[in-house]
C-alpha positions in Angstrom: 0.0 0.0 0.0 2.3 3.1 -0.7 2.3 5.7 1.4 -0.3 8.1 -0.8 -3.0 6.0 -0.2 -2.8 5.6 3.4 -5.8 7.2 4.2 -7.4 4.3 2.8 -6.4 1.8 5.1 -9.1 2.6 7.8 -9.5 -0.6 10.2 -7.8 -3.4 11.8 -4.2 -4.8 11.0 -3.4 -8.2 13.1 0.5 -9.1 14.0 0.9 -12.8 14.4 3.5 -13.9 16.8 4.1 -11.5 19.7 8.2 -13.2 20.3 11.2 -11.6 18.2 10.0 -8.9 15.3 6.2 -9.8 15.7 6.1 -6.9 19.3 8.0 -4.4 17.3 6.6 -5.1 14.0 3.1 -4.2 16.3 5.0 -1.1 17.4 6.0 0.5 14.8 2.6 -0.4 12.4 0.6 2.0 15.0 3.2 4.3 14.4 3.2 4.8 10.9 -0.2 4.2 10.4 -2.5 5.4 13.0 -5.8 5.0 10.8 -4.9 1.5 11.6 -6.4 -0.5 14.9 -3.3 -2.7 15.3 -4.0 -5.7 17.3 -1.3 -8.2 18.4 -2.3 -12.0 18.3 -0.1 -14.5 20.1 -0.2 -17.8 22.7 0.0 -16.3 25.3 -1.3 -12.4 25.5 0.2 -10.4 27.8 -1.9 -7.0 27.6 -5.3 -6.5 27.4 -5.7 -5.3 24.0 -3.7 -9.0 22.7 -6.3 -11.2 21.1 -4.7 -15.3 21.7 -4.0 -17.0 18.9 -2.1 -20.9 18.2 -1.7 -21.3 14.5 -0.9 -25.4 15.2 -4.4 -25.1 17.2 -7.5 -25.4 14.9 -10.1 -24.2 17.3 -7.9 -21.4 17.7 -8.1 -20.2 14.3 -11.6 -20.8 14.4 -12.2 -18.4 16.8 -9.9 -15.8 15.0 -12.4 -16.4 12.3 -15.9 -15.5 14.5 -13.9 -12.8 16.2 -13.8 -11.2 13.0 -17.1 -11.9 12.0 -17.8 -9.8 15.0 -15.8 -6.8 14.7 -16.7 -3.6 13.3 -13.1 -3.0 11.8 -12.9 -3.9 7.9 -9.5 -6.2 7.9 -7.2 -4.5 6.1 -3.9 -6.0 7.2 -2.8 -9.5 8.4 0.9 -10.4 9.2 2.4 -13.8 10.0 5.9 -13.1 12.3 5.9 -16.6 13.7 8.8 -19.3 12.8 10.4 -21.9 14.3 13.8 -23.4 13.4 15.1 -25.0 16.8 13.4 -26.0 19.9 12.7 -29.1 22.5 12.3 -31.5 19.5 13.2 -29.4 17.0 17.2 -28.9 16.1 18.4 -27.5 12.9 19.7 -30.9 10.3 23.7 -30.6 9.3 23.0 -33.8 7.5 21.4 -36.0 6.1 21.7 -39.1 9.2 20.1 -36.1 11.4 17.0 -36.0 9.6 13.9 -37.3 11.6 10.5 -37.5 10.2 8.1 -36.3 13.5 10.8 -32.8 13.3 10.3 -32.6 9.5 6.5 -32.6 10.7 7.0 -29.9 13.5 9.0 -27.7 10.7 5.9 -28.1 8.7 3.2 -27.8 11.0 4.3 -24.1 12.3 6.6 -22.7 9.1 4.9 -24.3 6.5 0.8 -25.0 7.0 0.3 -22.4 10.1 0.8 -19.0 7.3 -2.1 -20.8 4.7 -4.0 -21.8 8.0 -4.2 -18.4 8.6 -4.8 -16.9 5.7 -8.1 -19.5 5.6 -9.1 -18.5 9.4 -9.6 -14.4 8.0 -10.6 -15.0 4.4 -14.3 -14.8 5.5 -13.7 -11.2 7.0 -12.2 -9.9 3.3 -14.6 -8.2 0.9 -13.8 -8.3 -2.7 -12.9 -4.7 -3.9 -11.5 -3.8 -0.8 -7.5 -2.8 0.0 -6.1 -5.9 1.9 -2.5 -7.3 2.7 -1.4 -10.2 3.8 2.3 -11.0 4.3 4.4 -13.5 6.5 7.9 -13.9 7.0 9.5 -16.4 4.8 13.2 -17.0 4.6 16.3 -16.3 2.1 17.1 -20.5 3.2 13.9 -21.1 1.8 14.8 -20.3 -1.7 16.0 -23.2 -3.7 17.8 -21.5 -6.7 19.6 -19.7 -3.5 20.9 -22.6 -2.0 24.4 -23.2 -2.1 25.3 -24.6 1.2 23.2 -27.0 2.1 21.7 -28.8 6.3 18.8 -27.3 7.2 16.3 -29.6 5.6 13.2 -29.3 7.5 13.7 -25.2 7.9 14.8 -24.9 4.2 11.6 -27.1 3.1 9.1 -25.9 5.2 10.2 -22.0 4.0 9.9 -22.9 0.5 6.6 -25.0 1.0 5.7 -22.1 2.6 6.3 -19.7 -0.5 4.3 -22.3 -3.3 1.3 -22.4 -0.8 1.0 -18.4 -0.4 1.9 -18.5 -4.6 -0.9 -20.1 -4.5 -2.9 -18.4 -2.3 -2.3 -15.3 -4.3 -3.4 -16.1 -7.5 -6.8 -17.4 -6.1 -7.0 -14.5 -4.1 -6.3 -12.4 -7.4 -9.1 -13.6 -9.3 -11.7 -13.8 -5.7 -10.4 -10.3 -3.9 -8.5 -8.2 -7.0 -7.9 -6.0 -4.1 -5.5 -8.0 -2.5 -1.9 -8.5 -2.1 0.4 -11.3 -0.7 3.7 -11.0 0.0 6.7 -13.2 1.7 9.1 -11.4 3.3 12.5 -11.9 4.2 13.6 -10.5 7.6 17.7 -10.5 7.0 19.3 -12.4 10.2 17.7 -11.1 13.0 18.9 -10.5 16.8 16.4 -13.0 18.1 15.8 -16.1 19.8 15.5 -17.7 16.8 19.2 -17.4 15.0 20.9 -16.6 18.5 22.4 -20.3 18.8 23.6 -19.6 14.8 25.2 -15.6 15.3 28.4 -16.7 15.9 28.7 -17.2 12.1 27.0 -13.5 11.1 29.1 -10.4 10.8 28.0 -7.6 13.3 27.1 -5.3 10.1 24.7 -8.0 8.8 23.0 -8.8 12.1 19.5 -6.6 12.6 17.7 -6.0 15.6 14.0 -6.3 15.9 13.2 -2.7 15.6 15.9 -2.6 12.6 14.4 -5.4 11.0 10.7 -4.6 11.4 11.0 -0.9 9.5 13.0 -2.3 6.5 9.8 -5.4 6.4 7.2 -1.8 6.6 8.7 -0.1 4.4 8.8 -2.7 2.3 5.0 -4.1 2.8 3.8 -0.5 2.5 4.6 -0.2 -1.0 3.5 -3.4 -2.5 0.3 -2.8 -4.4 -2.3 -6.3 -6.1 -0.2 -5.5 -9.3 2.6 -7.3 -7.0 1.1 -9.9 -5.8 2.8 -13.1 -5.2 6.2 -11.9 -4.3 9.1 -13.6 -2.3 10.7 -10.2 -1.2 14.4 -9.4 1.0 14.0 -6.8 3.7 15.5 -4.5 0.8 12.9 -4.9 -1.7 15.0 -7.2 -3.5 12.8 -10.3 -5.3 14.3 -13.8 -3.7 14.7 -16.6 -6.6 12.3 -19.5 -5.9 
């Protein structure tokens, strides 16, 4: 939406994913846009205003999608900021004896099927010739024409499964809502708990913190108009090869 047109974008923006850039991302939306009722969806809420949210939880989603039904806002802005590459079960493949299926599923389940899980839990609250975004962070590792050094597979998979289902998504979307954009962003290497186990290996200049991060992904976002739909996009601007 560039900035021009701002006024247009009257009504409710939700930020998924309240840990690492989703908080700032929040932030700095209400900033830049206060025509916009930013709401932050996560877990666990910690403020009032937080609506909960579990993208691996489908009654969770479905009652994003009656919440919505209820509101008064028009939707004009939904963002996915959740990931997961390590955890409790989950740990990061540097070959191929370290792959396991049930953490190929975990990848999956949050990077890969929670963003189009999403995107189905608000599609009832869009309306056909009106402005709507929807973007969620994707990943440079999910790009397979980018990769060149290999591990990863679960993280690398589930990023670029990630990318053909919101492909997808957008050219459905183009022909149901003409109004609409989708977008997958890359966030650059970010100062969170995500990549912390993996900074060692990151110069200082190339490592962004959240706040650093989330205004590059704006003002990105902000300018991307339907006629862009579809677009697998670096924190620059830059188009990602598939």
């Amino acid at each position: 939406m560039p900035e021009s047109s701002q006024e247009r974008w009257l009504g409710r923006a939700l930020i998924v994913g309240g840990g690492g850039i989703g908080e700032v991302l929040a932030s700095q939306l209400a900033d830049r846009c206060p025509q916009l009722t930013v709401t932050l969806c996560r877990r666990n809420p910690k403020e009032a205003s937080d609506w909960p949210l579990d993208l691996e939880n489908f009654e969770s989603l479905s009652r994003l999608t009656q919440t919505l039904s209820n509101d008064h806002y028009p939707l004009r802005l939904v963002f996915n900021a959740t990931g997961r590459l390590h955890g409790p079960s989950l740990q990061p493949e540097k070959r191929l004896q370290h792959v396991q299926s049930d953490q190929l599923v975990e990848s999956f389940k949050i990077n890969a099927a929670g963003p189009l899980l999403l995107a189905r839990a608000v599609e009832p609250a869009l309306r056909r010739d009106e402005p709507f975004h929807f973007a969620s962070l994707s990943a440079r590792v999910g790009s397979i024409g980018d990769n060149r050094s290999g591990g990863w597979y679960a993280y690398r998979a589930a990023k670029a499964a990630q990318n053909m289902m919101l492909r997808t998504l957008s050219v459905e979307w183009a022909r149901r809502f003409p109004a609409a954009t989708v977008t997958m962003l890359h966030p650059g290497t970010t100062d969170t708990p995500l990549s912390q186990p993996f900074q060692s290996f990151v110069p200082p200049e190339k490592l962004f913190s959240p706040g650093r991060a989330a205004g590059h992904l704006l003002d990105v976002l902000l300018q991307q108009t339907p006629e862009q739909t579809g677009a697998f996009l670096a924190w620059d601007g830059q188009r990602i090869p598939w």
